[in-house]
MARBA-3410 file (N, C-alpha, C, O; in Angstrom, 1 decimal):
117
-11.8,-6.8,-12.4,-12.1,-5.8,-11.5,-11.9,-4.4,-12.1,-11.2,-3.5,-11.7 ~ -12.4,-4.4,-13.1,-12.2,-3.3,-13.9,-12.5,-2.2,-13.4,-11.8,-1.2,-13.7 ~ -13.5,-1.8,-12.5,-13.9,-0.8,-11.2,-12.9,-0.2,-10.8,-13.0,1.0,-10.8 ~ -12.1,-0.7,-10.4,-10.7,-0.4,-9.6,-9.6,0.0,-10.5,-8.5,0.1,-9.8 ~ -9.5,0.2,-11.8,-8.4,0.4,-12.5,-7.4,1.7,-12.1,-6.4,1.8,-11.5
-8.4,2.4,-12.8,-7.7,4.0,-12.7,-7.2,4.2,-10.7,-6.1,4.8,-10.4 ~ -7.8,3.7,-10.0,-7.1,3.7,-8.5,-6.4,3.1,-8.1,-5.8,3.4,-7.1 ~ -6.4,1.6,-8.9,-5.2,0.6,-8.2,-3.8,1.3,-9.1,-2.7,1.5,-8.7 ~ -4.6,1.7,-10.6,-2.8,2.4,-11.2,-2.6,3.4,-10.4,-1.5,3.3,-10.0 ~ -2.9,4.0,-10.2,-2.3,5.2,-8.6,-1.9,4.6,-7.9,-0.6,4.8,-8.0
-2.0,4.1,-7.2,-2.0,3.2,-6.0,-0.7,3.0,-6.0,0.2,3.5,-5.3 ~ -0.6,1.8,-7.3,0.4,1.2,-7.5,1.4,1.9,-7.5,2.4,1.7,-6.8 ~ 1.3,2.7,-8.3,2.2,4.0,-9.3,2.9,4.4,-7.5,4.0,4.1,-7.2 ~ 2.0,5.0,-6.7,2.8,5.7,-5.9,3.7,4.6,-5.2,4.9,4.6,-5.4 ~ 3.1,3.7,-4.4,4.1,2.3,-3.5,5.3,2.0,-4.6,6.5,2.2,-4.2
5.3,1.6,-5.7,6.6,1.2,-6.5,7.5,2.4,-6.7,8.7,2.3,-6.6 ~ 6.6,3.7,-7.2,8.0,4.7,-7.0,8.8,4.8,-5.4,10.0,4.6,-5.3 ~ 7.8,5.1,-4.3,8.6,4.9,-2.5,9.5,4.0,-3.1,10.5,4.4,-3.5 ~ 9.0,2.3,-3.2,10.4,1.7,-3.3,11.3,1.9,-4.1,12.3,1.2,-3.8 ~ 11.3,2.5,-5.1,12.5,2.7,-5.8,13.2,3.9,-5.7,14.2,3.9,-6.3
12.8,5.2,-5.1,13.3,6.4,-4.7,13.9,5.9,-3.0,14.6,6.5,-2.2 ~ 13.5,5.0,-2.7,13.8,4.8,-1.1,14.7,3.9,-0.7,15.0,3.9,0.5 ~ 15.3,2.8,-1.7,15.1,1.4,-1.0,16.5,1.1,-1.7,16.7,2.1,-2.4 ~ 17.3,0.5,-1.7,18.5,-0.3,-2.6,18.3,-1.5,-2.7,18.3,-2.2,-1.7 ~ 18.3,-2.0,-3.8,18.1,-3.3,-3.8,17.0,-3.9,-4.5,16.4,-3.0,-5.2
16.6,-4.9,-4.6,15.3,-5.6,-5.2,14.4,-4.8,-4.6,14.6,-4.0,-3.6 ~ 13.2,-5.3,-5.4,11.6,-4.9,-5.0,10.6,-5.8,-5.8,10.9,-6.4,-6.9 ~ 9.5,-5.9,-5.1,8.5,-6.7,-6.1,7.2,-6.6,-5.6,6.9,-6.3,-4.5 ~ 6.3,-6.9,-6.9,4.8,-6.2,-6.9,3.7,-7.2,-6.7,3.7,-8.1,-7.5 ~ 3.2,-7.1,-6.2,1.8,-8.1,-6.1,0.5,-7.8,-6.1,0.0,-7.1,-5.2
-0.2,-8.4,-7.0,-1.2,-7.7,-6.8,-2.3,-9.0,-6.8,-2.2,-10.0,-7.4 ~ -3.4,-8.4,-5.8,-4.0,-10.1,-5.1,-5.8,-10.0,-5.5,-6.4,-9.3,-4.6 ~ -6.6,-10.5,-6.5,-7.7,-10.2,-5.9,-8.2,-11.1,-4.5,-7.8,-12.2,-4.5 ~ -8.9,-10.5,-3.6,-9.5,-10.6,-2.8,-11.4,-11.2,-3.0,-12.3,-10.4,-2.5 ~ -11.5,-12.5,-3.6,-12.6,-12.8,-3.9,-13.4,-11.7,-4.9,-12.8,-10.6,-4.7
-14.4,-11.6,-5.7,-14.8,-10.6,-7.0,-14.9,-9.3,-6.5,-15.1,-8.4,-7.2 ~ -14.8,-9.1,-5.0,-14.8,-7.5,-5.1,-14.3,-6.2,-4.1,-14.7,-5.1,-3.5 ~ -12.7,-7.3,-4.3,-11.6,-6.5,-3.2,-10.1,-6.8,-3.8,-9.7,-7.8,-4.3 ~ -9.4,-5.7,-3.7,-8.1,-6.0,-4.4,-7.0,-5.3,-3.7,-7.0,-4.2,-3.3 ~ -6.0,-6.3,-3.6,-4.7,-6.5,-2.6,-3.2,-6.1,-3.8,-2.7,-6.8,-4.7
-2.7,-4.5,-3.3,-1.8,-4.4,-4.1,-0.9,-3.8,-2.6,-1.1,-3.0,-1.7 ~ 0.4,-5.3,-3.3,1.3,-5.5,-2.0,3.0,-5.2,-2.7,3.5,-5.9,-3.6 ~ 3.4,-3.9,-2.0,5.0,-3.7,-2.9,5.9,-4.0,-1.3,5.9,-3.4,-0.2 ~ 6.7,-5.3,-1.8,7.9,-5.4,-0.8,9.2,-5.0,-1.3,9.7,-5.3,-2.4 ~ 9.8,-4.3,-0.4,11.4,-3.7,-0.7,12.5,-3.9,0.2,12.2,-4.5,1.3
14.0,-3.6,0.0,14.9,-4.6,0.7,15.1,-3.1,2.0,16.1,-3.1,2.8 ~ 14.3,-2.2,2.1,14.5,-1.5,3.1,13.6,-1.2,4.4,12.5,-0.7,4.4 ~ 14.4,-1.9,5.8,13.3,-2.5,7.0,12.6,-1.1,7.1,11.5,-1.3,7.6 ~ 12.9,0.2,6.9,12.4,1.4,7.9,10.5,1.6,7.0,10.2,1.4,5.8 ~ 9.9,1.9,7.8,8.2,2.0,7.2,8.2,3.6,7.6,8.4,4.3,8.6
7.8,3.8,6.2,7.9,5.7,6.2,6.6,6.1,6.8,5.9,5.2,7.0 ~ 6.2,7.2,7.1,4.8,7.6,7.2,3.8,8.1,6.0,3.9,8.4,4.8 ~ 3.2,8.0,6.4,2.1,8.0,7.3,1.8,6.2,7.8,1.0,5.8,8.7 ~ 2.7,5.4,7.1,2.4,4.0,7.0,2.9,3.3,8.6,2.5,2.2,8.9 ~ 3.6,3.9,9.1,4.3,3.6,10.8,3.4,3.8,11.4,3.2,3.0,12.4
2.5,4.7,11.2,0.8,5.1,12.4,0.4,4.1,12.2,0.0,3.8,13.3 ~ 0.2,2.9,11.4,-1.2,2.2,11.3,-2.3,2.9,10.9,-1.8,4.1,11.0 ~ -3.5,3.0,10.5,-4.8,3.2,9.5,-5.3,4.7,10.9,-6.4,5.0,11.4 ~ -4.7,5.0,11.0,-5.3,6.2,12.0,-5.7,7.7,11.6,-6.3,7.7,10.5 ~ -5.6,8.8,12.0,-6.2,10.0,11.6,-4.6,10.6,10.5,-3.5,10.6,11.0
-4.9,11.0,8.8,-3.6,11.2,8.0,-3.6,13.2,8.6,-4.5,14.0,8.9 ~ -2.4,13.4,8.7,-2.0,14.8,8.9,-1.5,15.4,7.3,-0.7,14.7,6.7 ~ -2.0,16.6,6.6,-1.6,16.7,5.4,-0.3,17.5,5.7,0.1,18.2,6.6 ~ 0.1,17.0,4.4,1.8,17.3,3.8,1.7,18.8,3.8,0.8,19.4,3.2 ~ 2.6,19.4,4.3,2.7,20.9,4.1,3.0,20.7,2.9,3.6,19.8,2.3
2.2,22.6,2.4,2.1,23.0,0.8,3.9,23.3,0.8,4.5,22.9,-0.2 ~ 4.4,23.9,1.5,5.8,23.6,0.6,6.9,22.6,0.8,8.1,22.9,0.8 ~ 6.6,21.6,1.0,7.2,20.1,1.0,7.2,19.9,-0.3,6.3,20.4,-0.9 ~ 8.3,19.3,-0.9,8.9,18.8,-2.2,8.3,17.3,-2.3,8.1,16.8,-3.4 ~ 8.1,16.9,-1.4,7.4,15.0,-1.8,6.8,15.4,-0.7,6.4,16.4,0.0
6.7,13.8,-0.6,5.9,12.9,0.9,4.1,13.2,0.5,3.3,13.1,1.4 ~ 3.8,13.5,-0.8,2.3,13.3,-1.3,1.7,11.8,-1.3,0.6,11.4,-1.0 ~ 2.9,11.2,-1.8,2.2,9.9,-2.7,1.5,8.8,-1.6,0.4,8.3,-1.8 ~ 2.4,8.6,-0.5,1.6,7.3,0.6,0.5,8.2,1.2,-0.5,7.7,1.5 ~ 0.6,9.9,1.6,-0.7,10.0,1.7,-2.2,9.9,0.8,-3.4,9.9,1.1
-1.4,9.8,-0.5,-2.5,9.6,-1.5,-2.9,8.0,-1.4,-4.0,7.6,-1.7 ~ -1.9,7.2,-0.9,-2.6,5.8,-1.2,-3.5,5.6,0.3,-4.4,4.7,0.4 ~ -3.1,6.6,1.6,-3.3,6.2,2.7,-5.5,7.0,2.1,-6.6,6.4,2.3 ~ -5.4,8.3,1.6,-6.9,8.5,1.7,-7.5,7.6,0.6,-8.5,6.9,0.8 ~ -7.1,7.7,-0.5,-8.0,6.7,-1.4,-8.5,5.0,-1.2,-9.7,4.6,-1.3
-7.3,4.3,-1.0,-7.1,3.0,-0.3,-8.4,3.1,1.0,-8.7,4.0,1.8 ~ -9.0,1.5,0.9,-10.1,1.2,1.9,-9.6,0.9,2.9,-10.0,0.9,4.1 ~ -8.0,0.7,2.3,-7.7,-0.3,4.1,-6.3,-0.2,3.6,-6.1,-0.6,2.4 ~ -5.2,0.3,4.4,-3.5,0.1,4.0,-3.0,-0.2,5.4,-3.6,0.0,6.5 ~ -1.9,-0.7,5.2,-0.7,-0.7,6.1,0.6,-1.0,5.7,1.0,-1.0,4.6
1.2,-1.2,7.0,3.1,-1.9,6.3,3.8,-2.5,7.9,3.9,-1.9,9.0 ~ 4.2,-3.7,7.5,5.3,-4.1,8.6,6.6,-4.4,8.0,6.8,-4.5,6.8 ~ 7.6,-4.4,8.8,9.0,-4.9,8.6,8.8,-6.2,8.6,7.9,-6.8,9.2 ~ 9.9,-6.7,7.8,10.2,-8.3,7.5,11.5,-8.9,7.9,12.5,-8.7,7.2 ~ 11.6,-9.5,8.8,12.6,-10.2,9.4,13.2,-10.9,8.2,12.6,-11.1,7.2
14.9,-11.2,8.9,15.5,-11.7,7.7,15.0,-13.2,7.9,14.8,-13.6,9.0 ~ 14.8,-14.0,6.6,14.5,-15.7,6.6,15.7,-15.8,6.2,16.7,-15.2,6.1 ~ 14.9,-17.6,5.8,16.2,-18.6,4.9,17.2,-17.6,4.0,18.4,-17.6,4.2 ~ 16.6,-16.8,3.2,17.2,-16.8,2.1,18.0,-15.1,2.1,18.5,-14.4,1.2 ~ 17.8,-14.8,3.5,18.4,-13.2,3.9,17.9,-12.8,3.4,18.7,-12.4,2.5
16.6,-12.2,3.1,15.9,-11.3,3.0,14.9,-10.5,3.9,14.0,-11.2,4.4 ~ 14.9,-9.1,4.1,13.9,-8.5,5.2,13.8,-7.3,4.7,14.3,-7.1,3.6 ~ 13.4,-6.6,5.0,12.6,-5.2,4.3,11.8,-5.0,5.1,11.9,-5.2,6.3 ~ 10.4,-4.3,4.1,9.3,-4.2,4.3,8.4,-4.4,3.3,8.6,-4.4,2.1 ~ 7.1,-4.7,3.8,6.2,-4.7,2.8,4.8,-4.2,3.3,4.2,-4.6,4.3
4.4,-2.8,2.1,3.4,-1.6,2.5,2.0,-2.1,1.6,2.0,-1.9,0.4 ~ 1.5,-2.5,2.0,0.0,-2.7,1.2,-1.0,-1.6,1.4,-1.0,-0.7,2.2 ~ -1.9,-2.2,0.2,-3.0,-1.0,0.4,-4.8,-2.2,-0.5,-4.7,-2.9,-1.5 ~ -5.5,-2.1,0.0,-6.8,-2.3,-0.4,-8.0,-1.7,-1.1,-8.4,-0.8,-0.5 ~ -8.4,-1.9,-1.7,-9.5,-1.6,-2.4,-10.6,-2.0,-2.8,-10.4,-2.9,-3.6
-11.8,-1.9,-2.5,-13.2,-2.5,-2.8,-13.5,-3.0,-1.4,-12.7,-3.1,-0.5 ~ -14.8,-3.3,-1.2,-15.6,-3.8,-0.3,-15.1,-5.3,0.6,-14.5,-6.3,0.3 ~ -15.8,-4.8,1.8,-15.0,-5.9,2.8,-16.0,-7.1,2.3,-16.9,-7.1,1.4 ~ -15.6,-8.2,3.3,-16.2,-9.4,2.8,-18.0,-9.1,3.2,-19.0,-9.3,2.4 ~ -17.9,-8.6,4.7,-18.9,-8.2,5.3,-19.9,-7.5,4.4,-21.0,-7.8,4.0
-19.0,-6.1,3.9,-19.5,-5.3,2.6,-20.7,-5.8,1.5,-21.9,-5.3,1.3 ~ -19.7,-7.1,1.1,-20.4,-7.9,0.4,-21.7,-8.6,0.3,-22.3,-9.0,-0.6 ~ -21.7,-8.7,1.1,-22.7,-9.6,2.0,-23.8,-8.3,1.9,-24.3,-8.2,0.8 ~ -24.1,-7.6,2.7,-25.0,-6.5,2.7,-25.4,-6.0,1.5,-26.2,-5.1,1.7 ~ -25.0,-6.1,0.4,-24.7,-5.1,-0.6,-25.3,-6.2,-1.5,-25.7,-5.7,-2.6
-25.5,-7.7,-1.5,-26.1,-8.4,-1.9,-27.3,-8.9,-1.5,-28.0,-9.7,-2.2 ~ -27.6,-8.5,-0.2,-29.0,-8.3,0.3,-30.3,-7.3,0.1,-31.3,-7.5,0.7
END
């Protein structure tokens, strides 16, 4: 999916810094293609709270005041990203809960389909 490089490394780049400027504890990266022309980059961390803009769900983004020191980066993955979200994770077996913030890229399945017609 070489299409997607330069945006999924942003992408990426911003969700793995949140968890590690935000979070204590483990973290880990995933990254999923979604059949040849959609790609799933999923960062889970050991902290339950879901920051914003990622607590709205996929709704209208409010920009970051110009003199704010951060809080750029999840709006950057929330406008570029085709499709993001994040839920909390209940503790399982193995005591672990957090959250985990995903984001999308490339064409829906539907997309597909049309785009091959």
């Amino acid at each position: 999916m070489p299409q997607f490089a330069d945006t999924a490394e942003l992408l990426t780049s911003e969700l793995v810094t949140n968890a590690y400027r935000h979070s204590t504890g483990p973290a880990a990266l995933r990254l999923r293609g979604l059949g040849s022309a959609r790609l799933r980059v999923s960062v889970w961390d050991a902290d339950p709270h879901i920051p914003p803009p990622f607590d709205q769900g996929s709704g209208s983004l409010h920009p970051v005041p110009v003199e704010a020191d951060g809080g750029r980066g999840l709006f950057l993955v929330c406008h570029y990203a085709d499709a993001w979200g994040g839920y909390p994770l209940g503790d399982d077996l193995f005591g672990q809960g957090g959250k985990l913030l995903w984001c999308e890229l490339g064409l829906s399945a539907a997309d597909c389909g049309a785009a091959a017609a």
